[in-house]
C-alpha positions in Angstrom: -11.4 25.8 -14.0 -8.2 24.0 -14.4 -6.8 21.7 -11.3 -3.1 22.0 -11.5 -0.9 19.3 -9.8 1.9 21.2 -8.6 5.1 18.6 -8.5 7.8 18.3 -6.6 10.8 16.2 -7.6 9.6 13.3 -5.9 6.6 13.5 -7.7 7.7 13.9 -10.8 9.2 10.4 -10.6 6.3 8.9 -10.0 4.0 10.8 -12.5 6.9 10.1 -15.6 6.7 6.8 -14.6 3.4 6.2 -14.8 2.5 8.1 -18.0 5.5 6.5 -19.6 3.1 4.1 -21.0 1.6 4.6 -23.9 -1.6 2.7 -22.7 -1.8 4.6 -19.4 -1.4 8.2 -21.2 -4.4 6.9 -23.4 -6.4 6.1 -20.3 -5.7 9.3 -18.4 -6.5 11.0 -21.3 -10.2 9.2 -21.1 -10.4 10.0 -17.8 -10.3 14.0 -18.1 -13.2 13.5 -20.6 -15.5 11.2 -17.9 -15.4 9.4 -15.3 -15.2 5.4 -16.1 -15.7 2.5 -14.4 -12.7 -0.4 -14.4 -14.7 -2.7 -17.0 -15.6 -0.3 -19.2 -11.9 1.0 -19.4 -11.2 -2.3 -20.2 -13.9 -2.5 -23.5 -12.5 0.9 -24.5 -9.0 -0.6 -24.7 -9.8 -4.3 -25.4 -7.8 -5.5 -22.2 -8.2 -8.4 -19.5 -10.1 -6.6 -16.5 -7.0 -7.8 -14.4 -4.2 -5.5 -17.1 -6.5 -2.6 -16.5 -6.5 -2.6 -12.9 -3.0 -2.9 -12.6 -2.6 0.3 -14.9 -5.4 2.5 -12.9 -3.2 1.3 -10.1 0.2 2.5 -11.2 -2.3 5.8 -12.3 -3.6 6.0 -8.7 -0.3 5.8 -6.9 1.2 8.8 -8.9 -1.6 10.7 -7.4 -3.2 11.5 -10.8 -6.8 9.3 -10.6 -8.7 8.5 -7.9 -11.0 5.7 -7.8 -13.8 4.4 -5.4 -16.2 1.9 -5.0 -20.0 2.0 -5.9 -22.7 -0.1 -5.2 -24.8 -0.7 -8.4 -27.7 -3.4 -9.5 -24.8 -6.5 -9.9 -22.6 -5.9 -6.7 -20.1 -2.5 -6.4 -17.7 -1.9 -9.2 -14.8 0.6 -9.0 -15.1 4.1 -10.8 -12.0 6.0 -11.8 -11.9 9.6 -12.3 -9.2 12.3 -13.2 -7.6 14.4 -10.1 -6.0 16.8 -12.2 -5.6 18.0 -15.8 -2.8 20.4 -15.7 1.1 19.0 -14.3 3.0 21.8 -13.2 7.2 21.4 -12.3 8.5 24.3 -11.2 12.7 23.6 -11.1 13.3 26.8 -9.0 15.6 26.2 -6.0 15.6 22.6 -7.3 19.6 20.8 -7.0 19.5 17.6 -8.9 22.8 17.0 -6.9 21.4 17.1 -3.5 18.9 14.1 -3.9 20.2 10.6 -4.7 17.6 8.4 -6.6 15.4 6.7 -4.3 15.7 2.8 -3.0 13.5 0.6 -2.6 13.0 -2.4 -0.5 10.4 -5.1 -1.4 9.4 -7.3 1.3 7.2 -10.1 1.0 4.7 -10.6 3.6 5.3 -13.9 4.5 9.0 -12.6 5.6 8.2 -11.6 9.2 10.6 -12.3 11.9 8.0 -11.9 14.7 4.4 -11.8 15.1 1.8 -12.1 18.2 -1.6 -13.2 16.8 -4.0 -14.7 18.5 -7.0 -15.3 16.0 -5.6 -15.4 12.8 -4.9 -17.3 8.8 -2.7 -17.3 6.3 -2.5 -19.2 2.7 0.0 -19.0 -0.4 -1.4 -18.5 -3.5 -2.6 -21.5 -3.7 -3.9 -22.8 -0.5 -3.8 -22.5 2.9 -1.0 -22.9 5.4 -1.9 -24.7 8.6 -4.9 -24.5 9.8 -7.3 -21.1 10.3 -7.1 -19.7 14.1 -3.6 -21.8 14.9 -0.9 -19.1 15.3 1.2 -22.1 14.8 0.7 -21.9 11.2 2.9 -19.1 11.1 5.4 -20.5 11.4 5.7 -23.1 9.0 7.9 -22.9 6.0 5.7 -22.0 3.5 4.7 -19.5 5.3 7.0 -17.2 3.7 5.1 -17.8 0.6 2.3 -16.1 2.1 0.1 -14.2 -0.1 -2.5 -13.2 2.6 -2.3 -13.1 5.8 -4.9 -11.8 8.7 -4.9 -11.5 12.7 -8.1 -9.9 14.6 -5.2 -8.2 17.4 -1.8 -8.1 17.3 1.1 -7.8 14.7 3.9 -9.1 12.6 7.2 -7.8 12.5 9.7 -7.6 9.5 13.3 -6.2 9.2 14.4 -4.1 6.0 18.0 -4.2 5.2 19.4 -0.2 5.7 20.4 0.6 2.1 21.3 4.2 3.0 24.4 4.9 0.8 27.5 5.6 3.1 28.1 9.0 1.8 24.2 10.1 2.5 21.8 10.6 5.1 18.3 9.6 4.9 15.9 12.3 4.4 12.6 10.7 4.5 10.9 6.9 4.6 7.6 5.9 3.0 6.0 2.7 3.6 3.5 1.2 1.8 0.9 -2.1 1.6 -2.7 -3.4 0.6 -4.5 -3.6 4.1 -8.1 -3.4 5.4 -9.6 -4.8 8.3 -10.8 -8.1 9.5 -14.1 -9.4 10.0 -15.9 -13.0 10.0 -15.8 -13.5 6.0 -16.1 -9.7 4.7 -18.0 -6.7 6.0 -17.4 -3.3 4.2 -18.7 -1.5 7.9 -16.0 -3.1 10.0 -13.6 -0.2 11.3 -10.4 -1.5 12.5 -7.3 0.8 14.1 -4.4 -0.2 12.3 -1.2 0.8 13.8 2.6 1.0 12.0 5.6 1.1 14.4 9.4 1.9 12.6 12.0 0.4 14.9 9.5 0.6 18.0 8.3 4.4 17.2 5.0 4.9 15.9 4.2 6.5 12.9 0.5 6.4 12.5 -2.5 4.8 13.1 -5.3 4.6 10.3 -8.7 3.6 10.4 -9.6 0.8 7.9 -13.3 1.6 7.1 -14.5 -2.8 6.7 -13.1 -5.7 5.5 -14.1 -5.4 1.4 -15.2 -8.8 -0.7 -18.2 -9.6 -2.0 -16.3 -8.7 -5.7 -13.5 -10.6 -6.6 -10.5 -8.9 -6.5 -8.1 -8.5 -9.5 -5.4 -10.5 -8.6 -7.5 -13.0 -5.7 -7.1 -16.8 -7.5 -10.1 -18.3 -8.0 -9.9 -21.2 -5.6 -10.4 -19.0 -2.5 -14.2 -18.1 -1.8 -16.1 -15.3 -3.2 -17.9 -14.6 0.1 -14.3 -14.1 2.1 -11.9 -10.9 2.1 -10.6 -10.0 -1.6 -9.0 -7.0 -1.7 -7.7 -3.9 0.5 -7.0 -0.5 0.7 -3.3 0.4 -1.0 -1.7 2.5 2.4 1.5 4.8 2.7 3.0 6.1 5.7 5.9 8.4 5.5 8.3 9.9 7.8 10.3 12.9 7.2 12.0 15.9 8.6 8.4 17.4 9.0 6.9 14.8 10.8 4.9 12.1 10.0 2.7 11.3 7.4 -0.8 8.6 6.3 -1.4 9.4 2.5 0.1 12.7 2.9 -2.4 13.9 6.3 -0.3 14.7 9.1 -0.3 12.2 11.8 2.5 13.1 14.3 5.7 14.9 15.2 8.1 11.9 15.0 10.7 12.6 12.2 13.1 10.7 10.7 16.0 11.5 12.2 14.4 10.0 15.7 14.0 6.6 14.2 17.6 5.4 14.7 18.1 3.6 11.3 21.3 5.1 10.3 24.8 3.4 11.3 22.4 0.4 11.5 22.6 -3.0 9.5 18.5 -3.0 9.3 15.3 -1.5 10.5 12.5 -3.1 12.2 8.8 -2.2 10.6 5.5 -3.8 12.8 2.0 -3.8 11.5 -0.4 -4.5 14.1 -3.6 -4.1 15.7 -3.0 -2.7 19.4 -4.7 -4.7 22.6 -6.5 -1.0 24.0 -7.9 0.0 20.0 -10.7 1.7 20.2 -11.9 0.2 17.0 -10.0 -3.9 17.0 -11.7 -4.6 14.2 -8.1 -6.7 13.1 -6.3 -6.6 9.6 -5.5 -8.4 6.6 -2.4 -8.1 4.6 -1.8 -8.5 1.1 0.6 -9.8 -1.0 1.8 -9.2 -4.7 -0.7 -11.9 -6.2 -3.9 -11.2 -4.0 -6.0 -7.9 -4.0 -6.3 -5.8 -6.1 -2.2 -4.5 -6.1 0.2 -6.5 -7.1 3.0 -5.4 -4.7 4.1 -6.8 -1.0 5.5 -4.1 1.4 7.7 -1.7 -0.2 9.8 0.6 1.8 11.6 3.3 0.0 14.2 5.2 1.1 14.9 9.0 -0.1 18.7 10.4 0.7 20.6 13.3 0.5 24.2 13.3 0.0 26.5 14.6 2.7 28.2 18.2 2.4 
């Protein structure tokens, strides 16, 4: 039986974007004939482990792979597998006039403007800022350098510029990071409740299963230990005239036309941990040269032009 992705025109950005490449056509392609592991798509192809995983990324995020972790005889290793193996667009009722093209906002997680963190670390990606369990160290100057970051309760704070177009309005917002939870050194059965607020409103809360290392992870430098946290779980939250959104499962009633960005110069995004979690099992937060996704926080903003 075929499995037919059925595309909007938001998703057909994101899928012609990744299968642009020739390499990542080639490795979908695989991918509808098995189910591969990360190092052997990198044998097939003759690439650094680190330049496959950043294409099964890009694969991922269109929605067109999945991938999990498996334990096996030499510590877990990530297999990828094909979602779908027919695209469908239907243009119908589509007006390419009524959409603008999307913008997006990368912020680096060192960036915050605020944060509340009682038991926490950060380090560049080269070493550590401070010392480990001084919230002083946040506030450092290289701490906006920060390529990793991790509180047990709390949050951090940022403000994103408001890029909506003066002839628009904003139609949806998705947000999206590297994140799991935080535990002394790494435990994969560490549930944590983590919580993202836009200008004050929350938008969702999502369980982080553990706090994953054991396996270094793609893009983790080499100086920092093998035994601590090494990669996270790539996250998007969305808010739109519907409601709001984790990964596309429907979280609450808070659209986007409550948040109060517009007329604004910026909006305010928190990441946090809340005091009364059922699960306060803490975070970490990635940056674009940790993990296993080489991105910070990127917002992006979808508007539709005024009548």
């Amino acid at each position: 039986m075929s499995r037919i992705y059925a595309l909007d025109d938001d998703k057909l950005i994101k899928v012609a974007k990744a299968l642009s490449s020739e390499l990542r056509l080639n490795i979908f392609r695989e991918l509808l004939k098995s189910t591969l592991s990360v190092q052997k798509i990198a044998e097939i192809f003759k690439l650094p482990a680190s330049t496959a995983m950043v294409n099964i990324n890009k694969l991922e995020e269109a929605n067109l792979i999945q991938t999990e972790l498996v334990s096996g005889l030499r510590g877990s290793q990530k297999i990828c597998s094909a979602l779908y193996d027919r695209i469908v667009m239907d243009f119908i009722g589509y007006n390419p006039d009524s959409t603008t093209n999307p913008i997006y906002i990368y912020m680096p997680i060192g960036n915050f403007v605020d944060c509340d963190i009682p038991s926490c670390g950060i380090v560049t990606e080269n070493s550590a800022i401070g010392y480990f369990d001084d919230p002083r160290s946040f506030y450092e100057p290289e701490a906006v350098d920060a390529q990793l970051l991790w509180f047990r309760y709390g949050f951090v704070e940022y403000r994103f510029p408001n890029k909506i177009p003066y002839d628009s309005v904003l139609k949806s917002i998705e947000l999206s990071m590297e994140i799991c939870s935080e535990a002394p050194l790494y435990k994969l059965d560490w549930p944590s409740d983590i919580t993202l607020w836009i200008n004050g409103f929350e938008a969702g809360t999502w369980m982080s299963p553990g706090d994953l290392g054991g396996s270094r992870g793609f893009l983790t430098p080499a100086w920092w230990d093998i035994n601590t946290t090494q990669y996270g779980f790539l996250k998007k939250w969305t808010v739109n005239h519907t409601g709001s959104y984790i990964d596309g499962n429907h979280t609450s009633s808070l659209t986007v036309d409550k948040l109060g960005i517009e007329g604004k110069n910026y909006f305010k995004v928190r990441i946090g941990v809340k005091d009364d979690s059922i699960n306060r099992g803490g975070l970490n937060l990635f940056g674009r040269k940790f993990g296993n996704y080489p991105q910070d926080i990127v917002a992006r903003i979808d508007t539709v032009s005024k009548p």
